[in-house]
N, C-alpha and C positions, 0 to 999 in steps of 0.2 A: 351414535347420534350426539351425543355428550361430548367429546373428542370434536368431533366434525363443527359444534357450536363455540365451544372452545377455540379451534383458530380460528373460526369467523371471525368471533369478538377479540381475539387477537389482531385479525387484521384489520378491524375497522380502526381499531387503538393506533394500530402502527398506520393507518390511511390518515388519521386526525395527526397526529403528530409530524408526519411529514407535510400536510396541507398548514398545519401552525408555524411549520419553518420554512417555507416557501413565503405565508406572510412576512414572519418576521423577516427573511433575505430582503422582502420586496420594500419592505417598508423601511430598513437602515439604506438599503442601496440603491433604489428608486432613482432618489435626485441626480446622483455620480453616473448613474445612464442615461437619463433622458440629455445631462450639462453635456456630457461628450458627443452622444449622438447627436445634439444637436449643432454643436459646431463642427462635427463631421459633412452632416446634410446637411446644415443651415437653414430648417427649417423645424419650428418646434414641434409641429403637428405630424408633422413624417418621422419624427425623433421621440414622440412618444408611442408614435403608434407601433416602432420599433422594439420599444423597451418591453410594450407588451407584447410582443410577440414570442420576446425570451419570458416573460412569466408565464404565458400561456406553456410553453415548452416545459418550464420547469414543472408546471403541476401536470403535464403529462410524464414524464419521466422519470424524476423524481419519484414518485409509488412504486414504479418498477425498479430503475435502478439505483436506489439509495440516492439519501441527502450528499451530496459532493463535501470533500475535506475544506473546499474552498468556495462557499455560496459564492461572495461577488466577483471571485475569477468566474467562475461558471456563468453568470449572468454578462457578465460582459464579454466574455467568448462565446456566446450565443447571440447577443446583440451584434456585437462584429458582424458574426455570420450572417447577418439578419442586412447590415447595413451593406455589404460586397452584392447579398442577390439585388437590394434594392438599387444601387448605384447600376449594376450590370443591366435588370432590367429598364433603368433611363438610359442606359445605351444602347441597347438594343433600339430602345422604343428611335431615338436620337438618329440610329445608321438606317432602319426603316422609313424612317420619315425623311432622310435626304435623299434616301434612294427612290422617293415617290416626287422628290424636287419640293418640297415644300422649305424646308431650310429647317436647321434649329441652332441653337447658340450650342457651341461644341463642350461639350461637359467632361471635364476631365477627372477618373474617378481617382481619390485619394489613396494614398496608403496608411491605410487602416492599424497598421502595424505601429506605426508611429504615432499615432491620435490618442493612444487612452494613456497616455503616460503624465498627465497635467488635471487630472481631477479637483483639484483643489481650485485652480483658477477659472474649470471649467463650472465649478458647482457657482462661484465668486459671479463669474460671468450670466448665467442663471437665474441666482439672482436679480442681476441689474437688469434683464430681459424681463420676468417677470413683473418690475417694478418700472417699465416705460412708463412715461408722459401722456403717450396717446390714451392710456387705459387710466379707469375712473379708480380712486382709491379701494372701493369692495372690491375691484375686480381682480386689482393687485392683489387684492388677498385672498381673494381665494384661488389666484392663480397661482399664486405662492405655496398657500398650502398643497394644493392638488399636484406638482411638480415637483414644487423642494421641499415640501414634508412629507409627500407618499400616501397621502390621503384620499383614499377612493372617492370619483364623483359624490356618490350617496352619503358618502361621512362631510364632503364638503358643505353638501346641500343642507344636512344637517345642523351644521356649524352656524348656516346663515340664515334657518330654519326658513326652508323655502325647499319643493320639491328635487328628486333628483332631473326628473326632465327639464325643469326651470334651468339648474344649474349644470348641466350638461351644455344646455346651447349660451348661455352662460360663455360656459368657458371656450367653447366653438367659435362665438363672434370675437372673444379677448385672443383667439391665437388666433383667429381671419383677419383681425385689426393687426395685430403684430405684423401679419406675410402685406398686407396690402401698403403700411405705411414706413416697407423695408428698413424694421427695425436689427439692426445690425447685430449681431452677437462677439461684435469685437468688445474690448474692455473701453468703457469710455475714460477720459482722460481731461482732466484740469478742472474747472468748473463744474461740469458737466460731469463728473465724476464723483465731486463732493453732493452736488445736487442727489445723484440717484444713490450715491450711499446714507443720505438723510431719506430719501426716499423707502429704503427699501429698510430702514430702521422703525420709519413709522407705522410699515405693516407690518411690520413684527410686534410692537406695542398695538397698532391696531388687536389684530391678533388676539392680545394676552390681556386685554381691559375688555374686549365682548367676552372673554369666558370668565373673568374675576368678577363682572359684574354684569350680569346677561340685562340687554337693555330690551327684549320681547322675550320673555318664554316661563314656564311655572315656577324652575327653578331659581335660586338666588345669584348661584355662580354655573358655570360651565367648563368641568375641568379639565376636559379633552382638549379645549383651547387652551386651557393657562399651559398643560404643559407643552404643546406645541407649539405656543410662542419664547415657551422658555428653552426649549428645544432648537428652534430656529436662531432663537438669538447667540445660543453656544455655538451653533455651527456658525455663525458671522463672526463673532470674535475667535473663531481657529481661524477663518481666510483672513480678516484685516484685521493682526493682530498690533498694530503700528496708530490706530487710533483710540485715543483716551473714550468719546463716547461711545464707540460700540461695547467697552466694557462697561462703562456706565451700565449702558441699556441694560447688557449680560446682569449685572449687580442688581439694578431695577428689578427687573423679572425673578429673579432668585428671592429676595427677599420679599419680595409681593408674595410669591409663589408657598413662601412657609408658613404663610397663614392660612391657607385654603382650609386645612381642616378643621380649623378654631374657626373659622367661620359661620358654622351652624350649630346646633343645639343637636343631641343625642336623637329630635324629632323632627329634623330637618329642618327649625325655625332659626330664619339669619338674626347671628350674632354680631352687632355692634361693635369696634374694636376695643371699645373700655371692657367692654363686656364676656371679651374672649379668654378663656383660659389657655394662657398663655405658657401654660407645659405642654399645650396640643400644638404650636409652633414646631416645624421642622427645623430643626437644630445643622444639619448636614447643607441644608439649604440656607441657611442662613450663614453659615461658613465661606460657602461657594460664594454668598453673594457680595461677602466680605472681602473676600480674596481677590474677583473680581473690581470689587472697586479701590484697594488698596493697588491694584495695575494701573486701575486712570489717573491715579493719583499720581504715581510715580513716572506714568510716559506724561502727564500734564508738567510737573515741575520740570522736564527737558524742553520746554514749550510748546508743547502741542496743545491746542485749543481744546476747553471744555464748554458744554452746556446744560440745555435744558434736561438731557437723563442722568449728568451726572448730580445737576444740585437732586433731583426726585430721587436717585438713588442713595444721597447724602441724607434727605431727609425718611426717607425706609430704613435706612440703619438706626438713625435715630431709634426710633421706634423697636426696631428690634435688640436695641441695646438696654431696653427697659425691663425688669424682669416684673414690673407690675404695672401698671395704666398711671398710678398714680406720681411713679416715677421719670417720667417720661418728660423730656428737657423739650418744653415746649416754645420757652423764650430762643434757644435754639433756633427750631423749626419756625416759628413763626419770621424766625431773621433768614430762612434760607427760603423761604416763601416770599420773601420781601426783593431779594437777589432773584428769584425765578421769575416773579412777575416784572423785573428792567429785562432780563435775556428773553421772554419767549413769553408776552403779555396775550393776557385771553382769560375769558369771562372764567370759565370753567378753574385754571388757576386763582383768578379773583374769588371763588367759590371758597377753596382750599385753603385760601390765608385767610379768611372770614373763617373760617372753623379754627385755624392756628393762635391768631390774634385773639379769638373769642377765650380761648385755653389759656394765653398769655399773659394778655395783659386784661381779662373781664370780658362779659358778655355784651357790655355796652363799645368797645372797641370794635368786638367780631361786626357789632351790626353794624357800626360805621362803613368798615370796610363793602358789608354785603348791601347797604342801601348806594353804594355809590356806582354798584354797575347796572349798566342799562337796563330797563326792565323787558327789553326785549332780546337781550342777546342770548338767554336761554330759552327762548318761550319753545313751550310744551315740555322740558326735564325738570324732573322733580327734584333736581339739586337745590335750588335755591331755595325752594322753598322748607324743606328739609331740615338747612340752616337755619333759618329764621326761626322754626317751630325749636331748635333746639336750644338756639340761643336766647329766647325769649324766654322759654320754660328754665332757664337757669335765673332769671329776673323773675322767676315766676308768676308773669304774664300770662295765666295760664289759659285764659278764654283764645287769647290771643294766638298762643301759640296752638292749642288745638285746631283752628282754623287754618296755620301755615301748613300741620302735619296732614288735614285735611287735602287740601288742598296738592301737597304732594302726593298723597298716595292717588289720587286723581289723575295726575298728570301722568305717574310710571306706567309702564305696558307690562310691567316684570310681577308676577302674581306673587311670588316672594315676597318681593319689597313692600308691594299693597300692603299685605298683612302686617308687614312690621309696621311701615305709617301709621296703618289707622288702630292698630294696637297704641299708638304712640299716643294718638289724637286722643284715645279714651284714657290712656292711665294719668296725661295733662288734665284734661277735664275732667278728671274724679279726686286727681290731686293725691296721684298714688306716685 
C-alpha cells in the first residue's frame, strides 16, 4: 500500500510538472503561433483557435509521452498539422459546394513548409494587427495581451478587472471587428506604419502604468502588468531594433519597473518615492534600462528621431541615478519636463512638471505651473489634487493642503491610494 501511494504521489508530481511546462511552452511561444498561423489563414480567430488546439494536444500527450527536447518545434509542428486539416477541410467543404453549383472563390492551400520560417516579422506583424485603428485603445490591450503576451482570457479579464465572460466577448467582437473591416496582416508601410508602431507603443506603456499604478482595485500597484508590459516592450525592441523610441520605451519600463518593490511598506502600505528605500531598487533592471537607453541614444545621434519615451525614460534614470531622494538632480528633471511638455503637451505631463518645478525651483513655482492648467482637463483623477496638497504642505498651508489631500483621496478609485491621501490629509492637519 505504501509503495502503490508512493508512485501515486510520484505521479501526480511528475502530472504537475509536465502540466507547468506545457504552461510555460504556451506562454513563451503563444504569440510565434498564433503571428504565423495567422498569416498562414489570415484570419486571427481560425489562428488562434489553431494554436489551441496544439495546446490542448500537448497537455494531452505530453503526460504520456514526455516533455519533447524541443517545446516550440513541437508546438508548431502540431499547429502545422492543425493548419493542413483545416485548409483541407475548406477545400473539401469549397469542391462540395461547387459540385452542388453554388460557387465559392477557389482557395488555394498554401505550403505550410515554407510559412514558419519568418517568426520574428510574423510576431512584428501581430503586433500591428492587434494595435488596428478600428479597435478602441483597452481593446488593443487586451488584445495584445491575450495574443502576444499569452495571457489566458481570465488573467486578461483580470487585468482589466472585469469578469472573464465580459472579456471573452470582448475579445470575440475586437477579432469580429478585425474579419469584418479586412484588416490586412500585411506589414503596413510609410506613414501608416510609423502611426501603428506609436500605436502599438502606447499599449504597451498602456499596459505598464495600469499595473505600476492600478487606477480601480485594493492594491496600490499591479505587477503582473508591469512585468508584461516590460515583457512586451523587450519583445518590440528585438523586432524594431532600428528605432531610437522603442528603446526609449524598453528603458522607460526597465527603470519604472525597478522600483516595484520599494513601492510599499513591509505591510503593504504605498510608499512615496522620497520615501522608498532605495536598496530595495532592482539594480539588474536598472542596468537593462540603462543599456537600453544608452541604444536610443546612440541610433538618435545617426539621426533618427526621438521623443516623448525617450525624454520619460531620461528622466527615470535621473532618478535612479540617485542613491538617496535627497540627491536627485531635479533642476535637471524639471528642464526635461519642460522639453516634454513642447514634444507631447497634456495635462497629466503638466501634473508632472508641477511636482519637478515644485523640487526645483520652490513650492510656489510647482503651483504656478499646476494652477495654469485647466481645471477640467483632469476632472475626476486624483493627480491634481495630490499635487496641490503637497505642494502646499511644503508652504505649510496646512488647513489648506489637507483639503487638497482630501479631496484627492475622494476622487481615486484605487483603495491603496485612499489610504495614503487621507493618511496625508491627517498628518497635514495635525502638523505631523
Amino acid at each position: 500500500m505504501a509503495s502503490e501511494a508512493a508512485r501515486a504521489d510520484e505521479a501526480a508530481r511528475a502530472g504537475e510538472a509536465t502540466r507547468a511546462a506545457v504552461t510555460a511552452a504556451w506562454r513563451r511561444e503563444s504569440a510565434a503561433l498564433v503571428a504565423a498561423l495567422t498569416r498562414m489563414t489570415r484570419d486571427v480567430a481560425v489562428a488562434e483557435d489553431l494554436a489551441q488546439d496544439a495546446l490542448v494536444a500537448a497537455l494531452e500527450q505530453w503526460p504520456r509521452r514526455g516533455i519533447p527536447s524541443s517545446p516550440a518545434a513541437w508546438l508548431m509542428t502540431t499547429a502545422k498539422r492543425r493548419a493542413v486539416d483545416y485548409f483541407r477541410r475548406t477545400e473539401t467543404l469549397r469542391r462540395r459546394t461547387a459540385e452542388l453549383g453554388r460557387g465559392l472563390v477557389e482557395m488555394e492551400v498554401p505550403d505550410l513548409d515554407a510559412q514558419v520560417d519568418h517568426i520574428e516579422d510574423d510576431l512584428l506583424r501581430l503586433m500591428f494587427l492587434c494595435c488596428h485603428p478600428a479597435l478602441t485603445p483597452d481593446t488593443r490591450a487586451a488584445l495584445t495581451l491575450r495574443l502576444v503576451g499569452g495571457l489566458t482570457t481570465a488573467e486578461v479579464a483580470r487585468g482589466f478587472l472585469t469578469t472573464e465572460t465580459s472579456m471573452g466577448q470582448r475579445l470575440s467582437r475586437a477579432k469580429r471587428t478585425l474579419s469584418e473591416s479586412s484588416a490586412g496582416f500585411d506589414m503596413p508601410s510609410g506613414a501608416e506604419r510609423l502611426q501603428r508602431l506609436d500605436d502599438v507603443m502606447a499599449v504597451i506603456y498602456l499596459v505598464f502604468t495600469e499595473g505600476y499604478s492600478a487606477t480601480a482595485a485594493a492594491e496600490w500597484t499591479r505587477p503582473d502588468l508591469c512585468h508584461e508590459g516590460v515583457r512586451l516592450a523587450r519583445i518590440l525592441a528585438r523586432l524594431v531594433p532600428g528605432e531610437p523610441e522603442v528603446h526609449s520605451l524598453q528603458a522607460l519600463l526597465e527603470l519604472q519597473a525597478s522600483r516595484l518593490h520599494a513601492r510599499s511598506d513591509a505591510q503593504g502600505q504605498p510608499l512615496l518615492l522620497e520615501s522608498q528605500d532605495r536598496r530595495r531598487w532592482d539594480l539588474l533592471l536598472i542596468r537593462r534600462g540603462q543599456a537600453a537607453l544608452t541604444r536610443a541614444e546612440q541610433l538618435a545621434a545617426s539621426g533618427r528621431p526621438i521623443g516623448r519615451y525617450y525624454l520619460q525614460a531620461a528622466i527615470a534614470e535621473r532618478h535612479a541615478s540617485a542613491a538617496r531622494a535627497a540627491d536627485t538632480d531635479w533642476t535637471t528633471i524639471a528642464h526635461l519636463y519642460d522639453v516634454l511638455a513642447e514634444v507631447a503637451p497634456g495635462p497629466v505631463i503638466e501634473v508632472n512638471r508641477a511636482v519637478a518645478h515644485g523640487r526645483a525651483h520652490g513650492p510656489e513655482a510647482g503651483l504656478a505651473v499646476l494652477e495654469a492648467i485647466p481645471t477640467d482637463a483632469l476632472a475626476g483623477s486624483p493627480m491634481p489634487s495630490a499635487v496641490r496638497g503637497d505642494l502646499l504642505s511644503r508652504l505649510h498651508r496646512s488647513d489648506e493642503a489637507a483639503d487638497a489631500f482630501r479631496a484627492a483621496a475622494a476622487a481615486t478609485r484605487n483603495v491603496a491610494e485612499r489610504r495614503l491621501l487621507s493618511r496625508r490629509a491627517e498628518e497635514v492637519a495635525s502638523g505631523a
